[in-house]
C-alpha positions as CSV (number, residue, x, y, z in Angstrom):
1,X,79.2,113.3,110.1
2,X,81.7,110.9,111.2
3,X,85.4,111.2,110.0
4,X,86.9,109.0,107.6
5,X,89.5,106.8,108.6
6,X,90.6,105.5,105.0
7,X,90.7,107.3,101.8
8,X,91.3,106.1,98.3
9,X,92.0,108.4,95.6
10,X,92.4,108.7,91.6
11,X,90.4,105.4,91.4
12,X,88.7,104.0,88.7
13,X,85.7,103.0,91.2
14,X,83.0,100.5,89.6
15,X,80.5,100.6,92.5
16,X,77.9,98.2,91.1
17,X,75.1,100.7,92.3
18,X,73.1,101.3,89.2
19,X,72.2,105.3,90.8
20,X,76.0,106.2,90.8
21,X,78.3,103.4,88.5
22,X,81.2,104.4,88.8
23,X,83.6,107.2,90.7
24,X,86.8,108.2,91.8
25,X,87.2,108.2,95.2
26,X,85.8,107.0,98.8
27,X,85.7,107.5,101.8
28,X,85.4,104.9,104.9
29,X,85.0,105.1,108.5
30,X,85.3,102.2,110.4
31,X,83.1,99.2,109.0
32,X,81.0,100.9,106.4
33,X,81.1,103.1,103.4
34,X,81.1,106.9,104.1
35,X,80.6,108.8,101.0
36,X,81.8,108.4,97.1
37,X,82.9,111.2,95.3
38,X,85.7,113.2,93.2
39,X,88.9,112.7,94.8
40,X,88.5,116.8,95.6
41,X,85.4,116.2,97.4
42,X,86.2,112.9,99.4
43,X,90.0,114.4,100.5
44,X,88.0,117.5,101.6
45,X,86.7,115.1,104.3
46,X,90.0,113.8,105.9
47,X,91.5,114.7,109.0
48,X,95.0,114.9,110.3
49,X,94.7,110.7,111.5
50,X,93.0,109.8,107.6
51,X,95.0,107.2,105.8
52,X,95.4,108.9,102.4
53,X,95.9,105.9,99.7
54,X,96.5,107.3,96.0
55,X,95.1,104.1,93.7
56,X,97.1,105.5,90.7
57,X,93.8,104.6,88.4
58,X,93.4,100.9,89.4
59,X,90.1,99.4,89.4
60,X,88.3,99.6,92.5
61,X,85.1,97.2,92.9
62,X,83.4,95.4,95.9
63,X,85.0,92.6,97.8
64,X,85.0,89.7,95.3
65,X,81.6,87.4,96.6
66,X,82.5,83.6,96.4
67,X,79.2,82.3,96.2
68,X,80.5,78.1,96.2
69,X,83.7,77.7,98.1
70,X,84.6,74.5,100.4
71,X,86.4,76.8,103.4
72,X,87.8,74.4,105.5
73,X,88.6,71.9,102.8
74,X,90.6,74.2,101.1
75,X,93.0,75.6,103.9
76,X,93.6,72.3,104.5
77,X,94.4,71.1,101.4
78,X,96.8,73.9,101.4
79,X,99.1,71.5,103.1
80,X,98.8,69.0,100.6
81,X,100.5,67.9,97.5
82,X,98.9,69.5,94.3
83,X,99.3,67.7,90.9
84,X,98.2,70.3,88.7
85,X,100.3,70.6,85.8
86,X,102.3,67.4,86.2
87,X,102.4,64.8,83.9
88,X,102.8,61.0,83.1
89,X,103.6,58.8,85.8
90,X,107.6,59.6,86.3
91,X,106.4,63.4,87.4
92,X,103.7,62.1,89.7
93,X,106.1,59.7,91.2
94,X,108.6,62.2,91.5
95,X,106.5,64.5,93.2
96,X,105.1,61.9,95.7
97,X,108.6,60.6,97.1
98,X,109.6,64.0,97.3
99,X,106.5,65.1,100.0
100,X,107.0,61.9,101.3
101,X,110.4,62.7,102.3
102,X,109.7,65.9,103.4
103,X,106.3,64.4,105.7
104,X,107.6,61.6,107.2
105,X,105.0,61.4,110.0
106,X,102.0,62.0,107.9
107,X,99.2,59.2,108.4
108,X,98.5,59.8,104.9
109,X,99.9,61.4,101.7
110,X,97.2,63.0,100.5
111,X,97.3,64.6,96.4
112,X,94.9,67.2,95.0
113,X,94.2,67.6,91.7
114,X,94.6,64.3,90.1
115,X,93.1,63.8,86.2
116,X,90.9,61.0,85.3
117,X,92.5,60.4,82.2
118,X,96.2,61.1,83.6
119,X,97.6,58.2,82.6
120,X,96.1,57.2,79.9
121,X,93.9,54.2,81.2
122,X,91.2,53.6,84.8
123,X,93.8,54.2,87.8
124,X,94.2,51.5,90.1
125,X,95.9,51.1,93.2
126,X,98.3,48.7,91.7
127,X,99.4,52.6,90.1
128,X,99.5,54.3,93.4
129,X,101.7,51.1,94.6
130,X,104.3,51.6,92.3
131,X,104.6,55.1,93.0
132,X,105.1,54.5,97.2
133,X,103.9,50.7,98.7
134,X,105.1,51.0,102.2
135,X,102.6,54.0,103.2
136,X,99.1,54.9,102.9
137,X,98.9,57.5,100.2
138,X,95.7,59.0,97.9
139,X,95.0,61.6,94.9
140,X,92.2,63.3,94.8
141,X,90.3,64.0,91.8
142,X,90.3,67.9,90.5
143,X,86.5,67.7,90.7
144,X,86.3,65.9,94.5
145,X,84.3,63.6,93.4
146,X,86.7,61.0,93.3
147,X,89.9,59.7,95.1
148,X,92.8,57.0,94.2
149,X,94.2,54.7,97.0
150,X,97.0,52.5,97.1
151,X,96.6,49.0,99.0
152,X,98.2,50.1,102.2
153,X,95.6,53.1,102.3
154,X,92.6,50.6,101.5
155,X,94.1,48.0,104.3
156,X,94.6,50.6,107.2
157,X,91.0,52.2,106.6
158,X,89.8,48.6,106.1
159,X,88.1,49.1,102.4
160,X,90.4,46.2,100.8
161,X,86.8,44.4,100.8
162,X,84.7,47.0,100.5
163,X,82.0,48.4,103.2
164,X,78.5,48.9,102.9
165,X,78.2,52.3,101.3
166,X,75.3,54.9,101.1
167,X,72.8,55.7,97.5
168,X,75.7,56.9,95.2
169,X,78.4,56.2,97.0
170,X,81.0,53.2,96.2
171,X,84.1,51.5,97.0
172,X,84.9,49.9,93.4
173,X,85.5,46.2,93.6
174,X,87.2,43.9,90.7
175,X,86.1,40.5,89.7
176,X,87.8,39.2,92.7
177,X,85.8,41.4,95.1
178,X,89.0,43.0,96.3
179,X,89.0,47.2,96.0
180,X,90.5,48.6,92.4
181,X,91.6,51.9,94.6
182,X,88.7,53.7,93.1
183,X,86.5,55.5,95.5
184,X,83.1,57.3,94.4
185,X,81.7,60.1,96.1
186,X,82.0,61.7,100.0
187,X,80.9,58.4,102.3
188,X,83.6,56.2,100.1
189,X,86.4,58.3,100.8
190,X,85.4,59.7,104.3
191,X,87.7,57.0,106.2
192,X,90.4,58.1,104.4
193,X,90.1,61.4,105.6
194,X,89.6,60.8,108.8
195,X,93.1,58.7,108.6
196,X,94.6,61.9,107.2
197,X,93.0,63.7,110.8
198,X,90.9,66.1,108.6
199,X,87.3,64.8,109.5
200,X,85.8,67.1,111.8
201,X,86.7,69.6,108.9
202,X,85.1,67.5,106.3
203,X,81.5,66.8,108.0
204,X,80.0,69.8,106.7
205,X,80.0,68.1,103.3
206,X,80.1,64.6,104.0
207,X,77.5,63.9,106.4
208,X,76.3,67.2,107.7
209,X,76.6,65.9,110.9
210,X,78.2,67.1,114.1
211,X,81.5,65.9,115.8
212,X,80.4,62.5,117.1
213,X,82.3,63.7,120.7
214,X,82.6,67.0,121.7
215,X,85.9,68.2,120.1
216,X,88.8,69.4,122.7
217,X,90.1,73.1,123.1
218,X,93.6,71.8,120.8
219,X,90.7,70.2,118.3
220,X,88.7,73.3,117.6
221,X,91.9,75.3,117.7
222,X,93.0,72.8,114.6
223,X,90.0,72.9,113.1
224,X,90.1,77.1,113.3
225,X,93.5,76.9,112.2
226,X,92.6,75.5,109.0
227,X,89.5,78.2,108.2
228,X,91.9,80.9,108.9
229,X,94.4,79.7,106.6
230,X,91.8,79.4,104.0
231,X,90.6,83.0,104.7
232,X,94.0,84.3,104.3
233,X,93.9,82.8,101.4
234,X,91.0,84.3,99.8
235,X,91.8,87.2,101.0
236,X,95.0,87.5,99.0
237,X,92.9,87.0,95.8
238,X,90.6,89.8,97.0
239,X,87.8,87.4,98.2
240,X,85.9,89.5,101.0
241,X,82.7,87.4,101.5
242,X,81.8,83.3,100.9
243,X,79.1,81.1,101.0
244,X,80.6,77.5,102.5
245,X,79.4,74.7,101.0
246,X,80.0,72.6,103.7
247,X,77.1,72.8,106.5
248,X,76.5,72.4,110.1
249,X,76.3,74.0,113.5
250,X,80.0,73.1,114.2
251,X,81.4,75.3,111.4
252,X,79.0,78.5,112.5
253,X,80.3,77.8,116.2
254,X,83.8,77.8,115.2
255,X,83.2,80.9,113.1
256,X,81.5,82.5,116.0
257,X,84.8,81.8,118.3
258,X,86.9,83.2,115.4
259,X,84.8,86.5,115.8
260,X,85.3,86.9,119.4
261,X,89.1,86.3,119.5
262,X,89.2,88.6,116.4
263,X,90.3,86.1,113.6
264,X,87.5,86.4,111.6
265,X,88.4,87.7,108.4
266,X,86.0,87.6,106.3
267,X,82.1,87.4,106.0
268,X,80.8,83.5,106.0
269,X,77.1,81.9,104.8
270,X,77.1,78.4,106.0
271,X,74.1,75.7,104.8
272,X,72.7,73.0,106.8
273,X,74.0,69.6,104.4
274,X,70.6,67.6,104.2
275,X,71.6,63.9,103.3
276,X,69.0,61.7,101.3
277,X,69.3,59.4,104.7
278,X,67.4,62.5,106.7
279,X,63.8,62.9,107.6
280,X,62.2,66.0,107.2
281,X,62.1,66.8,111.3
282,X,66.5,67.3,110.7
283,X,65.2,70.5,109.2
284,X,64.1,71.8,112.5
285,X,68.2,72.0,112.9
286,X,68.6,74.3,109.8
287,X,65.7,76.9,110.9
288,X,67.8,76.7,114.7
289,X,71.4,77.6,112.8
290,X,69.1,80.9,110.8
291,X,67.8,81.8,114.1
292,X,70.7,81.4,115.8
293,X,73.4,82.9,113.1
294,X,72.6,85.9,111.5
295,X,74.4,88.4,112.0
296,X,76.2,91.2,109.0
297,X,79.5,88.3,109.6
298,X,78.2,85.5,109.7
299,X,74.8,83.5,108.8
300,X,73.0,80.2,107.7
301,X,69.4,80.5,106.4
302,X,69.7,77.7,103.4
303,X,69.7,73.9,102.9
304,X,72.6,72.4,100.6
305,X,72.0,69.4,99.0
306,X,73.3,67.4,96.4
307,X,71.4,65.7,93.3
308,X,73.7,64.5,91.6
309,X,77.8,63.5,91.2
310,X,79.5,64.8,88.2
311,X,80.6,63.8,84.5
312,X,83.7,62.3,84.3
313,X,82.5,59.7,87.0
314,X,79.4,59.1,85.3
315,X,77.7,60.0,88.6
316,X,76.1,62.7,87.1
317,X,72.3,62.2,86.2
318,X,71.6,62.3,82.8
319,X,68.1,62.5,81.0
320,X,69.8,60.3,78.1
321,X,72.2,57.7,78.1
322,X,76.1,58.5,78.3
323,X,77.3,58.4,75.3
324,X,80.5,56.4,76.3
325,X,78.0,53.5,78.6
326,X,74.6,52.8,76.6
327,X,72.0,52.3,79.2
328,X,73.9,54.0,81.6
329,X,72.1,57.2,83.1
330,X,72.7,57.8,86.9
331,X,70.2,58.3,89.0
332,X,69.2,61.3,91.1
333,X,70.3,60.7,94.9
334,X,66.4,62.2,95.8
335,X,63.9,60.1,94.6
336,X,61.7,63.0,92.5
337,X,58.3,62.8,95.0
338,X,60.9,63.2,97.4
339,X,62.4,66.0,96.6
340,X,59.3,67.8,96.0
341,X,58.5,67.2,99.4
342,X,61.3,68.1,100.9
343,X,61.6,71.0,98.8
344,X,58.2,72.3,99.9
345,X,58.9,72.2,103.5
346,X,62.5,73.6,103.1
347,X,60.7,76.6,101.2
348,X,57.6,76.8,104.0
349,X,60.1,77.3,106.7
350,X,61.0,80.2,105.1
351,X,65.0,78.7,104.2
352,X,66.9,79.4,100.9
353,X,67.3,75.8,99.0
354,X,70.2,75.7,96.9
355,X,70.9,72.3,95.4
356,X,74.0,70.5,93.2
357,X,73.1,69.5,89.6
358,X,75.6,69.1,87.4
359,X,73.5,66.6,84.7
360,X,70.4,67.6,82.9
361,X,68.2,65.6,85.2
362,X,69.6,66.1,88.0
363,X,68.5,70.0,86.9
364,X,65.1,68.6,86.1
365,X,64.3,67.6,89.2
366,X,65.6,70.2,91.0
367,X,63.3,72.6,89.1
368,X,60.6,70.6,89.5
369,X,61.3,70.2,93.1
370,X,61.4,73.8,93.4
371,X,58.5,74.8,91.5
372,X,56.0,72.4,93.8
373,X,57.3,74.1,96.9
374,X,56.3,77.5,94.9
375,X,52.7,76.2,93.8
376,X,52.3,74.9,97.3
377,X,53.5,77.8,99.5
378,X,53.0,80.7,97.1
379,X,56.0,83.0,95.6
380,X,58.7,84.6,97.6
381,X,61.8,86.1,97.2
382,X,63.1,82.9,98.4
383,X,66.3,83.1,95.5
384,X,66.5,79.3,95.7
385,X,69.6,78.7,93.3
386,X,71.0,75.7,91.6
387,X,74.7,75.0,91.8
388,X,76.4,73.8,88.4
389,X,74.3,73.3,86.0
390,X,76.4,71.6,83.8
391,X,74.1,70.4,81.1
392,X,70.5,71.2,80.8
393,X,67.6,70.7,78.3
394,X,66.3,73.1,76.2
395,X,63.0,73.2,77.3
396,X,64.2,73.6,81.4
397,X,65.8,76.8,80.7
398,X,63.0,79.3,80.4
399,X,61.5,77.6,83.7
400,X,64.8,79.6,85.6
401,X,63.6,83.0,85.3
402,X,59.9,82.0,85.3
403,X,60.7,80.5,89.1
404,X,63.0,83.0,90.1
405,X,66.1,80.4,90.6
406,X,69.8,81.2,90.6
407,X,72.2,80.3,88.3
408,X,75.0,79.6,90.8
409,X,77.9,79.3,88.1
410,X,81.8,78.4,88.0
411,X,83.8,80.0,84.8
412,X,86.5,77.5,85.6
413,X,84.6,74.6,85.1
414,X,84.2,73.8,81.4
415,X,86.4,71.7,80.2
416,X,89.5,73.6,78.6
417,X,88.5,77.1,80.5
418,X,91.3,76.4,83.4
419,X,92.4,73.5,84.9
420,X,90.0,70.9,83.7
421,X,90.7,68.9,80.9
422,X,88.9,68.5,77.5
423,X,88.5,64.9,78.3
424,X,87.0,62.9,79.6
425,X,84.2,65.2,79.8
426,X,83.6,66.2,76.6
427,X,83.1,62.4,75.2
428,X,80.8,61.5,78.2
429,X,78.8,64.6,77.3
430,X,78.6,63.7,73.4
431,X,79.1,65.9,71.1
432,X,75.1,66.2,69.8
433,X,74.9,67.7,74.0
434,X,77.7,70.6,73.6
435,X,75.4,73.2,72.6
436,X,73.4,72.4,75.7
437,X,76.5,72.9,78.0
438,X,77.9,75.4,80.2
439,X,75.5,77.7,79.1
440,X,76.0,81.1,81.1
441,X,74.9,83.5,78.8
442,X,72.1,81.6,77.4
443,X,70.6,81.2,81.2
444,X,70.9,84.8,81.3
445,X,69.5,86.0,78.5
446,X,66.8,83.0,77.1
447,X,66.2,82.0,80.7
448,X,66.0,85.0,82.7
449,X,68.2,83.3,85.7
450,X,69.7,85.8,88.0
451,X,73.9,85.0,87.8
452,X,76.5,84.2,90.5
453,X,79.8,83.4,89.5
454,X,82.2,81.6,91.8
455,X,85.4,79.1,91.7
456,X,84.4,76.0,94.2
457,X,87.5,76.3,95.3
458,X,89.2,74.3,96.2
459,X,87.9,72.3,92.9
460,X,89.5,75.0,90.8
461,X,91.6,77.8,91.9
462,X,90.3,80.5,93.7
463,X,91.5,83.1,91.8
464,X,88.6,85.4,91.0
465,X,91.4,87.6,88.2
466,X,91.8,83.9,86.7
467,X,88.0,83.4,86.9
468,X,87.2,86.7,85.5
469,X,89.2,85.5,82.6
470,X,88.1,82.3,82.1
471,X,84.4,83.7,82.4
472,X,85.2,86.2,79.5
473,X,87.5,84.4,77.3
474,X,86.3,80.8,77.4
475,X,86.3,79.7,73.5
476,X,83.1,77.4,72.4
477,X,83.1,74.1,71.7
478,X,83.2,72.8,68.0
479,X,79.1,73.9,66.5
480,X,78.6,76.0,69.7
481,X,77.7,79.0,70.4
482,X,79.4,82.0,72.7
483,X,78.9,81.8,76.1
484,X,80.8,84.6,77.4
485,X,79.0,87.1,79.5
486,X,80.5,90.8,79.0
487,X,83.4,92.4,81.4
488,X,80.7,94.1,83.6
489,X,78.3,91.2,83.8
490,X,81.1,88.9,84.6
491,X,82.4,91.4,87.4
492,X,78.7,92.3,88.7
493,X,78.5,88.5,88.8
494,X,81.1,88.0,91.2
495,X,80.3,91.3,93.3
496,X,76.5,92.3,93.4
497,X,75.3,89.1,91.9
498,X,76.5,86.7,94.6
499,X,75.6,89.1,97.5
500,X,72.0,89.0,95.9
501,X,72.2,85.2,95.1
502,X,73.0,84.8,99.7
503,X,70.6,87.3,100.8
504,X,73.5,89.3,101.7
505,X,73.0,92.5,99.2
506,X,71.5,94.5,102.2
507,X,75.2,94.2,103.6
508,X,77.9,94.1,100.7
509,X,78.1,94.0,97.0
510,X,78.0,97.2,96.6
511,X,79.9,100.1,97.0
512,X,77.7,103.4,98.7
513,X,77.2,105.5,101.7
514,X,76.3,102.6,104.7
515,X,77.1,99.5,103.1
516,X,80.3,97.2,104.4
517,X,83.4,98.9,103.6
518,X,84.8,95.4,101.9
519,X,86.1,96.1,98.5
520,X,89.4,95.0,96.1
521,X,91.5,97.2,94.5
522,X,93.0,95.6,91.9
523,X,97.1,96.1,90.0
524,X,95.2,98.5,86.7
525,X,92.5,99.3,85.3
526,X,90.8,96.0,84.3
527,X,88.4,97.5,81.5
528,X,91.1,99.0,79.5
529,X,93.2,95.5,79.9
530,X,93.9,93.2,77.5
531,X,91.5,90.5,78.4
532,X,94.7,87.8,77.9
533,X,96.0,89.9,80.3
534,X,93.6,89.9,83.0
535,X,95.0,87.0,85.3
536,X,98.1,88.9,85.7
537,X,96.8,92.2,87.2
538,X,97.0,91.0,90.7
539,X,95.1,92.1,93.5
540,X,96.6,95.2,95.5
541,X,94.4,95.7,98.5
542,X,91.7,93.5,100.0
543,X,89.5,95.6,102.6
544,X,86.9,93.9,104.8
545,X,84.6,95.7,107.2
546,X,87.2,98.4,107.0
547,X,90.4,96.3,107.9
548,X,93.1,96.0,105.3
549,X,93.7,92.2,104.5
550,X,96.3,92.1,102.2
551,X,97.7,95.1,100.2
552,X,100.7,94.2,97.9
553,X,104.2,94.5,98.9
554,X,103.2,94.8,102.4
């Protein structure tokens, strides 16, 4: 038997294996789990060169698994200014001449987190002018649907007039034809990213293409810089494995180069992004990145797409009319008959489809898209999975369990839960929707959907403590009815749930004898918390194939 190399003791261990729930100490040796025990019988393994660590009855649980993350997005909006919690225009203003002062050279002064309702009327980039004229500058929207730019950012990317613009996406134009500073969805905002030199980054989401030249050794090292900062990141918030939303080869190879020079730090799915502008031979490019990338560190396997935009833009396709824009529904950015077929060939080449659906029919059609690739290629355990889901009708939600499809969920999202406001979400939805919203028990329990929680960082915070939370404390709307999942569910939902929701529960997501030593130990014990309390905790180790990632006060 080999020897351990790390022990941890006097643990409140939750292991998410249904034969052995819970214990109080393991053992690992190298990358995997050796053994699970009393703390008697695992000590009575070590050796002279074991690492002994007491946990002082903290919670012990598998890695965190971020099912819906943005990787590279978020480490480098890292560097960015953040908006959350400021308010009216004399804080934002404030806030912008100050990183403007301290960035001098930046192309672009690029904001995260900006409300749609912040202040108190449509933004405009007459707004963004008073704020700072002489230099490009931006906001993005919390949800990144959605970014702000004043004139001198519309004039040096050359949108003052507009530009011919994809199915759903839009450069806003007033009555004069000149932009309002209002851009609408990836391809609309992509030249203002590519100003700010984040680009190459951004492809995996924005066209799911690759680098147009060849990118240069300082490039990729750029590029590589920003994963690893967002890996750091996660780590610290005890994060061991993530699906990326954002898909192509380029992010895999960059992964792969990571490995080698041993800055990989954690364990990576990546998608192929299929645009509505692709034929169906681009697929032949997501069956290469699963053959080519699947290792226990890194893999591909599934086809991201997106069906939909979201609420407060009114991009999001509704079955009914927004409340706030009679006659105004969206549209789906796959035509149905489409979909299905596309669908049914993603599914017959034997790739996992997960797909963004935020409105009700954007969720329609993604279950009917799925369920004609089922009736035409026969069932699998294919755990195709839906991202969002938002709002859905009634009579969709047994058709979840009946087809096997993921709930791929975000606690954070409801309005009033985190971050997110109340409005102007909650008006768009109208109030006769509520009880059809955010419904993560109901999926669970009416619908039979298997459950994967996750943040979409960096949408929301990638906090999985605050997520945990929010996932456990979130109050109903007015006539609504409890959403909350339990403390276990919500935790097996962010451990076992999304390493079964990527394929990746033959790896991690559990803790026992042969699986990846990644787990979190957290500051207490989280089940005799006060749940008010739970943010606060903090993470005290982060373990990952059997390296220690971050470990408090360290």
């Amino acid at each position: 038997m080999p020897t351990p190399d790390l022990i941890l003791t006097n643990a409140r261990i939750l292991t998410m294996d249904d034969a052995r729930p819970t214990a109080e100490a393991l053992a690992l040796s190298g990358e995997t789990i050796l053994a699970l025990g009393t703390t008697a019988e695992i000590l009575a393994l070590a050796t002279p060169s074991t690492r002994v660590i007491d946990a002082g009855g903290r919670t012990v649980l598998p890695g965190f698994f971020e099912g819906h993350v943005h990787l590279g997005l978020g480490g480098a909006e890292l560097a960015h200014l953040h908006l959350d919690h400021l308010h009216g225009i004399e804080e934002i203003t404030a806030a912008f001449r100050a990183f403007a002062a301290t960035h001098p050279d930046r192309p672009l002064l690029m904001a995260q987190g900006a409300d749609y309702g912040m202040l108190g009327h449509p933004i405009s980039r007459h707004d963004l002018d008073a704020i700072i004229a002489d230099r490009p500058i931006a906001m993005m929207s919390h949800d990144h649907h959605t970014v702000w730019a004043n004139t001198a950012a519309l004039q040096a990317t050359g949108l003052m007039h507009g530009a011919p613009m994809p199915h759903g996406h839009e450069v806003v134009l007033d009555a004069d034809g000149l932009a309002t500073g209002e851009l609408r969805e990836f391809e609309a905002f992509g030249p203002l990213i590519t100003l700010g030199g984040e680009a190459r980054i951004n492809l995996g989401i924005a066209t799911g293409e690759e680098p147009a030249t060849p990118p240069t050794a300082e490039e990729r090292a750029a590029d590589k810089a920003m994963i690893l900062a967002g890996m750091q990141h996660c780590a610290k918030h005890g994060v061991t494995s993530l699906v990326n939303m954002d898909g192509n080869r380029y992010t895999l190879e960059l992964l792969a180069e990571m490995q080698a020079e041993g800055t990989l730090l954690l364990r990576v799915k990546v998608p192929f992004h299929f645009k509505p502008h692709m034929d169906l031979t681009a697929l032949e490019r997501a069956s290469a990145m699963m053959r080519d990338f699947d290792s226990a560190w890194i893999s591909s396997g599934f086809v991201k797409m997106f069906m939909d935009g979201v609420v407060d833009s009114r991009t999001a396709y509704m079955i009914n009319d927004y409340v706030d824009q009679p006659g105004h529904r969206s549209f789906p950015l796959f035509a149905p008959e489409t979909f299905k077929e596309i669908a049914t060939e993603i599914d017959r080449r034997g790739l996992q489809i997960a797909v963004h659906a935020i409105g009700d029919g954007a969720v329609r059609t993604t279950i009917d898209g799925i369920e004609a690739a089922r009736a035409a290629n026969g069932a699998r355990d294919a755990r195709h999975r839906i991202e969002h889901i938002e709002l859905i009708d009634r009579a969709d939600i047994p058709r979840l369990g009946a087809l096997g499809i993921t709930a791929s969920l975000q606690p954070p999202h409801p309005p009033g839960a985190m971050e997110f406001p109340l409005e102007p979400t909650l008006t768009r939805i109208g109030k006769a929707r509520w009880p059809d919203a955010y419904l993560w028990k109901t999926l669970a329990t009416e619908g039979g959907a298997h459950i994967a929680y996750s943040s979409d960082w960096p949408v929301t915070d990638v906090s999985v403590l605050r997520g945990i939370h929010a996932g456990v404390t979130r109050k109903p709307f007015e006539g609504c009815a409890d959403e909350c999942l339990s403390l276990m569910e919500t935790l097996r939902a962010y451990t076992a749930g999304g390493a079964w929701a990527a394929h990746r529960d033959h790896v991690t997501g559990t803790l026992k004898p042969g699986m990846a030593a990644d787990l979190v130990m957290l500051g207490g014990d989280i089940e005799t918390c006060a749940p008010a309390a739970i943010p606060d905790l903090g993470i005290a180790l982060t373990i990952c194939g059997g390296r220690i990632l971050w470990q408090a006060g360290a």
